[in-house]
C-alpha positions in Angstrom: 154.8 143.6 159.9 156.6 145.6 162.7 156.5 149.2 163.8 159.6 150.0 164.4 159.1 153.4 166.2 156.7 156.1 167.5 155.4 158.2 165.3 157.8 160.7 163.3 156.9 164.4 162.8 155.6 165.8 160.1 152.4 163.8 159.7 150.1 166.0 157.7 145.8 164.9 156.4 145.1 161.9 158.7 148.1 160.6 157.7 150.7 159.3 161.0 154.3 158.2 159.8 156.4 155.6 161.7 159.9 153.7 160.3 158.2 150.6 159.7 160.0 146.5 158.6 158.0 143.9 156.3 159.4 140.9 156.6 158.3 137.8 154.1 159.7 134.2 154.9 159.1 130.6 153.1 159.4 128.6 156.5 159.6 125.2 154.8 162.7 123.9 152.3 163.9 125.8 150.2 163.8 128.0 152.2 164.1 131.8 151.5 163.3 135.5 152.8 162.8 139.4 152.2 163.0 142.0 154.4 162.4 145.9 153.6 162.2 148.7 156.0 161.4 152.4 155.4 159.3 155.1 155.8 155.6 154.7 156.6 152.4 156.3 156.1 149.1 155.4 157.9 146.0 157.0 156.6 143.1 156.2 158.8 140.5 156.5 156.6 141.0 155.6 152.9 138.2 155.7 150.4 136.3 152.8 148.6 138.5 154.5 145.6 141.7 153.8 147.7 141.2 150.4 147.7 140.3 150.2 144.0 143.5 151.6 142.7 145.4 149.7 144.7 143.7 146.2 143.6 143.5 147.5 139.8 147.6 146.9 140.4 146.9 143.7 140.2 143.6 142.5 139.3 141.4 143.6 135.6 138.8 146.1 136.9 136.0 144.3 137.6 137.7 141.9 139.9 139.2 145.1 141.4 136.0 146.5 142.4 134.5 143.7 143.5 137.0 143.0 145.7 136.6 146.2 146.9 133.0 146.1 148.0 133.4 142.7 149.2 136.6 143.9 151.4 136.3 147.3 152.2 135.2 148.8 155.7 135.5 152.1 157.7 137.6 150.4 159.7 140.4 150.1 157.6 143.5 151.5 157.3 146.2 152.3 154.5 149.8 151.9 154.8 152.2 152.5 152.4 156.3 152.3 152.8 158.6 153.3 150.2 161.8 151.1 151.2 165.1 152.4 151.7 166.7 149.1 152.7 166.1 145.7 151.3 167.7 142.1 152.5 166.7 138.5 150.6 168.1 135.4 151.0 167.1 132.5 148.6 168.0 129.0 149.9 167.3 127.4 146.4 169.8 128.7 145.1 173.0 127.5 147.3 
């Protein structure tokens, strides 16, 4: 993940935004990649509840709030980035 500049105005309820690159790479063959930049938030502190909904995405419930409790600290932080750009490239398929 990069931070790809200081923070932009407008950040509002603990929240700080930056422009902000995820980059994903398969380093051995085939090899492929994807790349999104966008807007970011950082919240500073989420909430147990945060973490839940976010895991719920992809996990039934229980095994969402467990991994919740077994995760979660007051030292994390939550960053979401809705992309504006995106760039792939998959190798297998050459």
């Amino acid at each position: 993940m990069t931070r790809t500049s200081q923070p932009l105005e407008g950040g509002t309820g603990g929240r700080t935004h930056y422009g902000f690159t995820l980059t994903v790479q398969n380093e051995e063959y085939p090899y492929g990649y994807v790349s999104a930049s966008g807007d970011a938030t950082v919240e500073d502190s989420p909430t147990r509840e945060d973490i839940v909904a976010i895991a719920r995405r992809y996990r039934p419930e229980p095994e969402a709030a467990e991994f919740a409790e077994a995760s979660f600290t007051s030292s994390e932080v939550l960053v979401r980035m809705r992309p504006t750009t995106w760039f792939s490239q998959d190798y297998s398929k050459l």
